[in-house]
C-alpha positions as CSV (number, residue, x, y, z in Angstrom):
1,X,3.8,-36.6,26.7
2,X,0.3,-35.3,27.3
3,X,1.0,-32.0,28.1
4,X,3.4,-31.5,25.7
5,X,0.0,-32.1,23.3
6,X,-2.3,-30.0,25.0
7,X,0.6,-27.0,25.2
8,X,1.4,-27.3,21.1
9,X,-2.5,-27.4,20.4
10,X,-3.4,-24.7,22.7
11,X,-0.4,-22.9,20.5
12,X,-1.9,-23.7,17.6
13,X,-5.3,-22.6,18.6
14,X,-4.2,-19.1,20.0
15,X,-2.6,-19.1,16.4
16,X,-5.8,-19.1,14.7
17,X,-7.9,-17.3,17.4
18,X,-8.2,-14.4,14.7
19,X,-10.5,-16.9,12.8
20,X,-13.2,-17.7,15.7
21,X,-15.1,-15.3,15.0
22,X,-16.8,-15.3,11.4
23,X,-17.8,-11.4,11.5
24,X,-13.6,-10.5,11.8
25,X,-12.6,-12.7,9.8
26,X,-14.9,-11.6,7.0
27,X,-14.0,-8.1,8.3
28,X,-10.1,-8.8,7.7
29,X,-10.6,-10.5,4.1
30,X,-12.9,-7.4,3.1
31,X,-10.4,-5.0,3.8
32,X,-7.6,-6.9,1.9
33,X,-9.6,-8.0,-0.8
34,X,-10.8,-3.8,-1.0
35,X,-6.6,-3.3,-0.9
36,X,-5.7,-5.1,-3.0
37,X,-8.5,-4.2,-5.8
38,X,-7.6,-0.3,-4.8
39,X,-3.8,-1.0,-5.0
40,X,-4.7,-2.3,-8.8
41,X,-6.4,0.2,-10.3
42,X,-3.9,2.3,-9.6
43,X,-1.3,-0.4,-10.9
44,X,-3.1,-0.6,-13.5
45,X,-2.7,3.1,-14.4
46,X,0.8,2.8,-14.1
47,X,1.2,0.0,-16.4
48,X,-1.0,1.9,-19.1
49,X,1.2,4.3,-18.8
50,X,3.9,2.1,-19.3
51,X,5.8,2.3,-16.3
52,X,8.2,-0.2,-14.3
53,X,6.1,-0.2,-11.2
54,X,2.6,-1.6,-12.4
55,X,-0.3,-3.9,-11.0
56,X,1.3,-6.2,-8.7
57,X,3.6,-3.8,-7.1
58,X,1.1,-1.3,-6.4
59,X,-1.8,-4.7,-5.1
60,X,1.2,-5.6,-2.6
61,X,2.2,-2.4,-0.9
62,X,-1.9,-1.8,-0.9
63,X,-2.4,-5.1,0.8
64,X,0.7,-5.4,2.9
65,X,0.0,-2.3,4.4
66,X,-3.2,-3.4,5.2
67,X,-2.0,-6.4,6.6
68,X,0.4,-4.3,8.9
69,X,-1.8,-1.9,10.2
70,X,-4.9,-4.5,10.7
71,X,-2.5,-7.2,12.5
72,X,-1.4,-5.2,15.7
73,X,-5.0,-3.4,16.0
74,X,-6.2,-7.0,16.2
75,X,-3.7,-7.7,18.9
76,X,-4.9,-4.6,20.6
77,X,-1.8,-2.5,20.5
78,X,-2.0,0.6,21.7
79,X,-1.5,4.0,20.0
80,X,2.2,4.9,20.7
81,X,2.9,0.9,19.2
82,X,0.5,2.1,16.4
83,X,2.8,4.9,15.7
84,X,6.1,2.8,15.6
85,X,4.2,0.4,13.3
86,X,3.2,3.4,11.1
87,X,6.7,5.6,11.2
88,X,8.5,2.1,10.0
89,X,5.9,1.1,7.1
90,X,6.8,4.8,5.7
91,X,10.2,4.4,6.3
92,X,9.8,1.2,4.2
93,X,7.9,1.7,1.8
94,X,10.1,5.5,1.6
95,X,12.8,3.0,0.9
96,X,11.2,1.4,-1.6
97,X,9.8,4.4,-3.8
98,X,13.9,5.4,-3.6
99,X,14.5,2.0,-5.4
100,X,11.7,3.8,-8.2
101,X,13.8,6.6,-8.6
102,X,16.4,6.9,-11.3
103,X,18.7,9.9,-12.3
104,X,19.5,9.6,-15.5
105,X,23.3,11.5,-15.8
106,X,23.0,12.5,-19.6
107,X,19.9,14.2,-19.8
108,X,20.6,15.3,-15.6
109,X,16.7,14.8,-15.3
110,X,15.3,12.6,-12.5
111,X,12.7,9.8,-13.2
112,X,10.8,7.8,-11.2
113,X,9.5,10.3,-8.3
114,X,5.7,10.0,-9.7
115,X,6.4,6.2,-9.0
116,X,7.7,6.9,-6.1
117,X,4.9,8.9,-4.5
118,X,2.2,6.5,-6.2
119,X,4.3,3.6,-4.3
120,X,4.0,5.8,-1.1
121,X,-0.3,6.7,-1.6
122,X,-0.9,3.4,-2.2
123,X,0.4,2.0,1.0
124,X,-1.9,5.1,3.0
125,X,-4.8,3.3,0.4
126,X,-4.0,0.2,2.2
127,X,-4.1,2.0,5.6
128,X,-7.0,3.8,5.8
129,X,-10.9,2.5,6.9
130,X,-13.1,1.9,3.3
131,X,-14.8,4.7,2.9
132,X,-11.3,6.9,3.3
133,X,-9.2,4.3,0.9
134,X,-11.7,5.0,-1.7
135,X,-11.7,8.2,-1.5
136,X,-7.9,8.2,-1.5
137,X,-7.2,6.1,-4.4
138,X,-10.1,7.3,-6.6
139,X,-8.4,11.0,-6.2
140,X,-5.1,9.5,-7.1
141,X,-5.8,7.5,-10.0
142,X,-7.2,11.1,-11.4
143,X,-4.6,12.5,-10.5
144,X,-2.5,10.1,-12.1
145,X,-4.3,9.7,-15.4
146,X,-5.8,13.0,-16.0
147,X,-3.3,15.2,-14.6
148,X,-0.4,13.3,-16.8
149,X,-2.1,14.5,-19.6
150,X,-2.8,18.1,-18.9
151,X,0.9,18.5,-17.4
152,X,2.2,17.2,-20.8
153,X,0.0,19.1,-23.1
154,X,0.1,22.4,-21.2
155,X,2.9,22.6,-18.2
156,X,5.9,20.6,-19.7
157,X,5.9,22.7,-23.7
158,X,6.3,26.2,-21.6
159,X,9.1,25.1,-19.2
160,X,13.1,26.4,-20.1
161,X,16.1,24.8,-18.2
């Protein structure tokens, strides 16, 4: 019976092992805390501008990717198990910016692929080191704001189908 104690507790224990030391654990709730506050600005541009896809979409896919990237580099993985984590968060979260996408037969115009890609930036946001996740969503919420408007007031008047 006693070692059937010690084993689940030592279990338990290598369970939290990521919390024994203060300095990664405040490193690991920085970076998700940064995630998710860079995943909702840019949610929050998108729900301004009134889309389907808005602040808690974009804070998840920040902070889960962040969560999936900082998780195995904490385990030690190496690079080629790195890769495989990568290749299947964009294959995800590819998957999820098709679920964005909408062709609307009537019109035969497509909607949803600036959602889409937004989905996919925001989960590189979530990816990246500070400094570079930033940079990266600072760039993309102009993009997405100031860009919308200078695309509708000077690209989309001039086009002909």
């Amino acid at each position: 019976m006693g070692g059937d104690f010690a084993s689940l507790t030592d279990a338990v224990a290598l369970d939290f092992a990521d919390f024994r030391r203060l300095d990664r654990l405040g490193q690991v709730a920085v970076r998700l805390v940064i995630a998710a506050l860079l995943g909702g600005l840019l949610g929050y541009q998108r729900e301004l501008a009134g889309k389907d896809a808005g602040l808690r979409t974009y804070m998840l896919v920040a902070v889960a990717a962040a969560f999936f990237i900082m998780v195995p580099q904490q385990e030690g993985w190496g690079t080629s198990d790195m890769s495989r984590v990568v290749q299947g968060l964009l294959a995800g979260i590819g998957f999820l910016g098709g679920g964005a996408i909408l062709k609307v037969t009537a019109e035969k115009e497509i909607h949803g692929l600036t959602t889409a890609t937004g989905i996919w930036m925001t989960s590189a946001v979530g990816f990246g080191r500070i400094g570079t996740a930033v940079l990266g969503a600072i760039l993309t919420f102009l993009i997405l704001s100031a860009l919308g408007r200078v695309e509708a007031t000077l690209i989309k008047p001039h086009r002909s189908d």
